[in-house]
Structures are given as structure tokens and as C-alpha cells.
N, C-alpha and C positions, 0 to 999 in steps of 0.2 A: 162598441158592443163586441162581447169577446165572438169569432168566428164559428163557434158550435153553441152557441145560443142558443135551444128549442130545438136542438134533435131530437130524436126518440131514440134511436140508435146507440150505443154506449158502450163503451171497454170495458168486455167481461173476460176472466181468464179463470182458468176449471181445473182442478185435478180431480176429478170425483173419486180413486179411487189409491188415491198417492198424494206425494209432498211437492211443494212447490220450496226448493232450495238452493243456494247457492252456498259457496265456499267465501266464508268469510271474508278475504282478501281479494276476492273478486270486485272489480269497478265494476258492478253492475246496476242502474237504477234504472226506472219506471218513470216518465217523464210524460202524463196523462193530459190533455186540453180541457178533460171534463170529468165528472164525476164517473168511479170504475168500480170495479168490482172483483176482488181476488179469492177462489174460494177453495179450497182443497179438504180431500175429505183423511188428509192425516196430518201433520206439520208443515208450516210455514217455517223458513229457515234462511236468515240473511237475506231478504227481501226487500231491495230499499224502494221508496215511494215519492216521487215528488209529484204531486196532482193538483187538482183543482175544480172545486165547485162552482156552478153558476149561477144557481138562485137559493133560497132558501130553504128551498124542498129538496135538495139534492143531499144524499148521501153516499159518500166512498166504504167500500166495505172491505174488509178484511179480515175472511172468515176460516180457521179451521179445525178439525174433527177432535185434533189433538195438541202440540203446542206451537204460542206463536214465537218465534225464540231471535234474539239475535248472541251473537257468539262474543264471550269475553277476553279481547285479546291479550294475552300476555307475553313479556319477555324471558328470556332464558332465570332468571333470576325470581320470577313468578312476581312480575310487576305488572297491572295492568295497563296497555299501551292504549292511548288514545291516539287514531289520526283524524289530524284535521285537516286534509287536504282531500278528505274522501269520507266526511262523515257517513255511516246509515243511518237511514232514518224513515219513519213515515210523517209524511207532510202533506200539508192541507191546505192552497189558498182556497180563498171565498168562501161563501157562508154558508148555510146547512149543518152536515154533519159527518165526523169520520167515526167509525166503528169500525173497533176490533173487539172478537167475538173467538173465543178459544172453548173446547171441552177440555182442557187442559191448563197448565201452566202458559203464565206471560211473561216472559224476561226477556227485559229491554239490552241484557251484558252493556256493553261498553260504548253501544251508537248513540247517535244523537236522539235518541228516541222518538218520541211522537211531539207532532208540533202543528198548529196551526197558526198564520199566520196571515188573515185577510186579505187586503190587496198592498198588500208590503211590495210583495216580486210583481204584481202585475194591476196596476194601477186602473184600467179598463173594468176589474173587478168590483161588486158592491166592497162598501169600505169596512160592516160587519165581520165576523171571523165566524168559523165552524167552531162546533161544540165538540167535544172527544167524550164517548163515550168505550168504556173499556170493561166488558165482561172477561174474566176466566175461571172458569174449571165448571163450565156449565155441559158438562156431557148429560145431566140428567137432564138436562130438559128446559125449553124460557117457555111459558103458555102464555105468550102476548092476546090471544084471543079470549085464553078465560079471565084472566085479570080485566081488559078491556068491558066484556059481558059483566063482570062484579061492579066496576068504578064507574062506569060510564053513567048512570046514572047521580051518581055522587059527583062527580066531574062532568057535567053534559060540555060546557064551555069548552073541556081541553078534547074529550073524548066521544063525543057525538061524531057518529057517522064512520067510527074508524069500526067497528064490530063487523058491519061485512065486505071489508077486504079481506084478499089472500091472503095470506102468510106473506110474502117477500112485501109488500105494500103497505103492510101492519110493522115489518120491521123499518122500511124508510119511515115510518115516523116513530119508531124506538123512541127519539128523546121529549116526545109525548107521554107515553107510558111511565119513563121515570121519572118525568117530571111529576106525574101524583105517585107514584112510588114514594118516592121521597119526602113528599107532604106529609104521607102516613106516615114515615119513619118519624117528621119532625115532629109533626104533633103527638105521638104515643111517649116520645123521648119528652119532651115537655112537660106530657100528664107525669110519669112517673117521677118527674123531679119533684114536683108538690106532691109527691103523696109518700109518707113515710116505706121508710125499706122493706117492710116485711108485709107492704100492702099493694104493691106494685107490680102485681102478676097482673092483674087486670088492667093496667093501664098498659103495661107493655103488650099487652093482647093484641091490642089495633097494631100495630108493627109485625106484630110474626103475623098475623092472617094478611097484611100484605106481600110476606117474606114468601108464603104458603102459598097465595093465588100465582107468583109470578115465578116462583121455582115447586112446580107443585112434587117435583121426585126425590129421590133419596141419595142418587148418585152421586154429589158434589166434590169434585175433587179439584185444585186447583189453586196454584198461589199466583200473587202478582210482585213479582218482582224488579225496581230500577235504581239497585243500590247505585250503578255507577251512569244511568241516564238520568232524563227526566220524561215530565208530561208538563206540556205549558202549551196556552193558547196565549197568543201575542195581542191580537186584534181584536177580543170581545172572543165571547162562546165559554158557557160554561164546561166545566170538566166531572164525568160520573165515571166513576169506578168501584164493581163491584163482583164478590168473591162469594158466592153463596156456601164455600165449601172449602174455603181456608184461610190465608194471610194475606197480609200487604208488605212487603218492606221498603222502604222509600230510599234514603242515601246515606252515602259512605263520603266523605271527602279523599282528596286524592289527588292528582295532577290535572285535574279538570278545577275548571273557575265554576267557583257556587251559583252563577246565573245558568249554569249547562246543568246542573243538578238538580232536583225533587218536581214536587207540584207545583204548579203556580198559573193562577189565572189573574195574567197583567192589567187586561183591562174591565170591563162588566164582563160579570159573568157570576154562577156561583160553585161551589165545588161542594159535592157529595161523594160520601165514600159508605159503602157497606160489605162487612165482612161478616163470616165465621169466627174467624180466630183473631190474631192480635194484628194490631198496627201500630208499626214499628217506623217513627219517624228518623230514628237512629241519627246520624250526626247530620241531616239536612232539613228539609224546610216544606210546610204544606201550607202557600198565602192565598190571598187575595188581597189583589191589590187597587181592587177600583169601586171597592165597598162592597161588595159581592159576601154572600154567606158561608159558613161554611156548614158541613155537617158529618158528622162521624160517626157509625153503629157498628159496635161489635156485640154479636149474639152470645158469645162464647169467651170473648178474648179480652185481654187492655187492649188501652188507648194510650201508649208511651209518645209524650211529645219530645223524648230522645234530649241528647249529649251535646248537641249542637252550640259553638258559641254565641254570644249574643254578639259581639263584634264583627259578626262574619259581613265581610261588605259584597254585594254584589253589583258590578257595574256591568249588564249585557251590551253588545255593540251595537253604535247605530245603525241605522237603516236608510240608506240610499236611494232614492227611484225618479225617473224622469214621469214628470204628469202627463193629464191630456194636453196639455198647451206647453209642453216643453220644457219645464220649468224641472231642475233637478233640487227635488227637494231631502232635505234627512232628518230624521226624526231619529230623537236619544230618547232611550225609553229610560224612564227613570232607577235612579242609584238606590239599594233597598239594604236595608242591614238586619244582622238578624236570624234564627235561625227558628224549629219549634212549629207551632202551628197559631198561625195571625190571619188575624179577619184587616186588614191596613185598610183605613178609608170608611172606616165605622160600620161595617158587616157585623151580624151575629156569630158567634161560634154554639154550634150543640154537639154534644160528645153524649153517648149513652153504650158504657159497657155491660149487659145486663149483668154479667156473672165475672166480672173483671173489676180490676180498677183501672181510672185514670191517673197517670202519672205525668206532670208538669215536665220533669226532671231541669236539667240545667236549662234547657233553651228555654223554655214558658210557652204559655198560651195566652192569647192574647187577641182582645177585638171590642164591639160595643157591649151588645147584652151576651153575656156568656151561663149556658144551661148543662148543668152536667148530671146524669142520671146514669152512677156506678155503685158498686159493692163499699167504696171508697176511694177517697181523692188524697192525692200526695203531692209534697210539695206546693200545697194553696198560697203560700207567700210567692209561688212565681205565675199565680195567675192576674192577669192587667186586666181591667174591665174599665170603659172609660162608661157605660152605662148601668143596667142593674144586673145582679147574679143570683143565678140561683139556684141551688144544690154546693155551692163553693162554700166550704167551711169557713166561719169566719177565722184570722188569724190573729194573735195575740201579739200587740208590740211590744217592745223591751220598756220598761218603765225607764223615762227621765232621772237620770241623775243630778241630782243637789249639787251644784259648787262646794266641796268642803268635803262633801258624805264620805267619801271612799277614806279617807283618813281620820275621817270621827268613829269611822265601822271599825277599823283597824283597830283603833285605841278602846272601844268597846269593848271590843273581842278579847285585848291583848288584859284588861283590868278583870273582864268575865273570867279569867283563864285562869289569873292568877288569886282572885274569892276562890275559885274552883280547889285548887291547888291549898290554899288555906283550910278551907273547912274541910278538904280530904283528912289533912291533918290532924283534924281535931272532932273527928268522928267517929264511934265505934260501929262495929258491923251491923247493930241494930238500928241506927237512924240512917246507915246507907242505902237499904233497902227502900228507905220511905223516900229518896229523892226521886224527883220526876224527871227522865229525859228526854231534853228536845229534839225533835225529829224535821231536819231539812228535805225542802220535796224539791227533785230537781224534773222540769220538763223538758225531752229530747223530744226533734222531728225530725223521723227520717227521711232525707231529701235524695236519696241514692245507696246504688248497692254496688259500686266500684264499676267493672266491665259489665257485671250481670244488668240483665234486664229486670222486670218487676215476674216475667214467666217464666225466667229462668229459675229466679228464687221458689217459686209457687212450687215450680218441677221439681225440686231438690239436686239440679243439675251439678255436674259436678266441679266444685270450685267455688258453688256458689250454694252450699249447703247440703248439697249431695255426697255422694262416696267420692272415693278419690278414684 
């Protein structure tokens, strides 16, 4: 049994009215026994974290006024440096929950980002993982108590008995609340795929009146940012990330191996995302890998499932640890390939850009039942459904060629051309008027728009349909 077992007691650290930071190249980290809590009432800044939960109800938090940031390091030549001998990061064994909670920007820069990892490092641990749950640009306001007072009756099973707690008591069970958070989002994204386009103000209703109970103010400002980190829970815990007030952007490849890069929930778990504006899977990866769901909402924005190749292979390292009985065991988490957004292990995908579209682009989407309620979907030849779909346009295969045809078309044509050619000859200008001509119809799909994105196009950005 881990040694702070059923304290009450707990690592709190405060700036109420300042930042809590350090200088990037500082070896400084945070090496916790139990669940803590870092709160500052302006920026978080290179803050690294290694902690640990000890039951289910425990939550690590890491809250501030303004942003949570870590710094992007680069070389003289403006190359971003990774070290790996002093990753930062926030980490999580055992199970429960880590929150980060910004009224601001999230940018993970160039650390190891956020991670949980069950009882990997410390085997005493339950063997479940913590969930990561990641708000930013929530200065206007989270009303966990009035959304709870709405749902709670709709949800008694998740939400009975939470309405009168405190405030800090209401948010250790945050991943309560978004969990019917999220139900709303899925079922409103749902309805509006069955129901034609220009009738799906009312189905997306149930989604914003949840959007409304749990960000009731105006204020939202706030992107999430991990082009050159990730968010991955190793051991189980699903992953929620949400932006009431702007973007996502996920990754970039680089001198980092693709298992250090995007979203990923390796084992159960399921992953929800909800924004304002777009989500930008750009050249990395948003899986689940142990059948886990996914879910996607943009209010305002696409849904780019990015650039990413589909041969990207990702091999993360194994894991080493001695058990209770001595025994040094390692565990290889498995080889994943791939890039895009995948449900791996027969997960659902729902994607719902109300006023966007969804774009596949090179990497794909891909899982069991896949649901998508947008403006319009692109690229549907790169969506994979091993079950049913629906709002995916069907796509049209290339008709089978004949053995032979390609050279009997030819000699068609090449005999057409030359009748053609004859009766021009022997026609005057009054019977040339009376002939009828054929008209070929060729069909393009566009699958892409070079470096642009699908919002940069919309913008008229420049380069990419805009001024110069």
C-alpha cells in the first residue's frame, strides 16, 4: 500500500496573485506521493510535474487565471530542440484524474507534454490510469453547479448527490460532468446527421444548450496548442479537451519520434474534443487504441484530419518495472501506424462541424460506425468504416475496364474523327448548323489545397486565394 494512503492532508501550492514559473532550461520538476494541486492566479510557465494519484477519486490539478505554457526551444538556426535527458512534462501515475484548467492559452512548446501513466513507474499503484481532462481559454467562466442543477435529473446515475457540493468538490469530480457533457454533444451530433441540412438547427439545439449550461458567459478566449508535444494516457483514462473560445492544433513532425507526438489513448479509454473554431490535426495523429470512442465538435470551425502519412510507424519504448514479488517485468506497448484521426479496436468516430466542414485530407479517418454532421465532407474516399456510416457521402468507383476496350476506344475515336473529317468536306454551312455536338462530362474531387488548410481557403488567406 502506497505510504500516504487516506491522508487528508495534500500538496497545495498557490500564487493567488502571480505566476508560478521557471526558465525553460531550468532542471526543475515536482516529484508529488499523492494527488496536488498548483494554482496561480496568472501563468503557469515551465512547470514540470511528476505525481501521483491514489484512488479513483483523486484529482491533480493544475489551474491558472491566465496561460498554461511551456516554452519552445530552439536553435540558433531557429530549429526546435528537443532534450531528452530532461524532458518537461506533466505526469500522472494512478488513477482518477489530472486537470489542467487555463482562462487562457495551452501550449504544450516542445516538453513532453501531458501523460498519464498508471502504475507503470510504481507498481503498488491501482493498475487503471487517470483521465486528462484539459480546459483552455475558460476566463468567462465553467458553472459546474448550474449545468449539474439542469442534468442531474437526466443523468441521476452519474449526477445525483453532486449539486450540493462546493465548488472545489464539484470540480474533483469534473470528469463526471463531461462525461454527460459529451453524451449531449453525441447525441445532438447524431440527430443532426439524420436530418437533412437545412433542418438541423433543432437537432444541434441539445449541444449548444449543453455548450450554454456549462460555459454560461461571453468571454472565451483561448487556444490549445501541441504542435511539437502530445496528450496520451498510457494505462486506461480517457482524454477530454475543450476550447469554448477557440482552436485545437495537434502536430507537426520534426526530430521527435511519432509515439512523443498528438492525442492518443493507448489503452480503454475514450477521447472527446470540443471547440469553437477549427481542429487542426495537421501532420500527426488523434487514436484510440483499445476500442475507445472518439468525438469531435466544432461550433464554428472544421474538422481537418490533416497531412499526415499513412506509413508513419510509431514504436513507443517499453516499460520496465520490478512487481510486488520481485519479479522485473516489461511491457511493449504496441507498434501503431498511421496518421489522421482512428477509433483502432472498433471505437465509434463522430465528428460534427456545425458551420465547417470535415476534411479527411491525406491521413483519413477511420474506426467502426463513423457519424459526421458538417456543411460538407471532403475527401470521403479516405474515410474507413469497418461498420455503418452515416452523413459520409457515398463515393463513386472507377468503372472496370474490358480487356481489349482501351484500344477498340481508340480505333473508335480515331474512325469517329475521320467520318468527321469527311462529311466536314462535303457539307455546306446550312447542314452544319443542324449537326449535334457531343458533350463529355468529366468529374473532379477535391482532396486538397497544397499547404492551405480547408480555413485558410474559406479566409481568402494569402497564397491561398487571398491578396498577395
Amino acid at each position: 500500500m502506497p505510504v500516504h494512503q487516506g491522508h487528508v492532508s495534500r500538496p497545495l501550492i498557490v500564487a493567488n496573485n502571480g505566476s508560478i514559473s521557471f526558465d525553460a532550461g531550468l532542471e526543475a520538476t515536482f516529484h508529488l506521493p499523492q494527488a496536488s494541486s498548483f494554482i496561480a492566479g496568472k501563468d503557469i510557465n515551465n512547470l514540470s510535474i511528476n505525481g501521483q494519484n491514489l484512488s479513483p477519486d483523486d484529482a491533480s490539478l493544475i489551474m491558472a487565471g491566465g496561460n498554461i505554457n511551456f516554452d519552445t526551444n530552439v536553435d540558433s538556426n531557429g530549429n526546435v530542440v528537443f532534450t531528452k535527458n530532461n524532458p518537461q512534462f506533466f505526469r500522472v501515475s494512478g488513477p482518477g484524474q489530472l486537470q489542467l484548467i487555463a482562462g487562457k492559452d495551452v501550449v504544450l512548446g516542445s516538453s513532453g507534454g501531458i501523460q498519464t501513466v498508471g502504475n507503470v513507474l510504481n507498481p503498488a499503484l491501482p493498475v487503471d490510469g487517470a483521465s486528462v481532462s484539459v480546459l483552455a481559454g475558460v476566463g468567462g467562466g465553467v458553472d459546474l453547479a448550474g449545468f449539474i442543477q439542469r442534468y442531474q435529473t437526466t443523468y441521476p446515475s452519474i449526477l445525483q448527490g453532486l449539486a450540493g457540493l462546493s465548488e472545489s468538490e464539484q470540480r474533483q469530480r469534473l470528469g463526471l460532468v463531461l462525461q454527460v457533457f459529451f453524451a449531449e454533444l453525441e447525441a445532438s451530433a447524431k440527430a443532426a446527421a439524420v436530418t437533412p441540412e437545412g433542418q438541423r438547427a433543432a437537432a444541434y439545439q441539445r449541444g449548444k444548450d449543453a455548450i450554454a449550461a456549462l460555459f454560461p458567459g461571453e468571454d472565451y478566449q483561448g487556444d490549445i496548442s501541441l504542435v511539437f508535444s502530445a496528450v496520451k494516457t498510457l494505462a486506461g483514462g480517457g482524454i477530454n479537451l475543450l476550447v469554448p473560445g477557440g482552436k485545437l492544433d495537434v502536430g507537426l513532425t520534426g526530430k521527435k519520434a511519432a509515439d512523443e507526438l498528438g492525442i492518443v489513448v493507448q489503452q480503454v479509454g475514450d477521447l472527446n474534443i470540443f471547440t469553437e473554431g477549427n481542429i487542426n490535426v495537421n501532420q500527426s495523429r488523434v487514436f484510440t487504441l483499445g476500442g475507445g470512442n472518439i468525438l469531435a465538435w466544432s461550433s464554428k470551425g472544421d474538422i481537418d484530419a490533416g497531412k499526415g502519412a499513412k506509413s508513419t510507424l510509431s514504436a513507443p519504448r517499453p516499460n520496465t518495472f520490478i512487481d510486488d514479488k520481485g519479479n522485473i517485468t516489461t511491457i511493449f506497448p504496441p507498434i501503431i501506424s498511421g496518421s489522421g484521426i482512428q477509433a483502432i479496436g472498433g471505437g465509434d468516430v463522430t465528428l460534427a462541424a456545425l458551420e465547417g466542414v470535415v476534411d479527411a485530407g491525406e491521413a483519413g479517418i477511420s474506426g467502426g460506425n463513423i457519424t459526421i454532421a458538417a456543411t460538407a465532407v471532403i475527401g470521403a474516399s479516405n474515410i474507413q468504416s469497418s461498420g455503418a456510416t452515416t452523413g459520409v457521402p457515398v463515393t463513386v468507383s472507377a468503372p472496370v475496364t474490358v480487356a481489349g476496350a482501351d484500344s477498340a476506344a481508340a480505333s473508335a475515336a480515331k474512325t469517329a474523327t475521320q467520318s468527321n473529317d469527311k462529311d466536314d468536306d462535303n457539307t455546306d454551312g446550312k447542314d452544319q448548323k443542324d449537326k449535334k455536338t457531343t458533350v463529355s462530362i468529366l468529374s473532379a474531387d477535391v482532396v486538397g489545397f497544397g499547404d492551405c488548410s480547408v480555413g485558410d481557403v474559406k479566409d481568402a488567406k494569402a497564397g491561398c486565394g487571398g491578396g498577395v
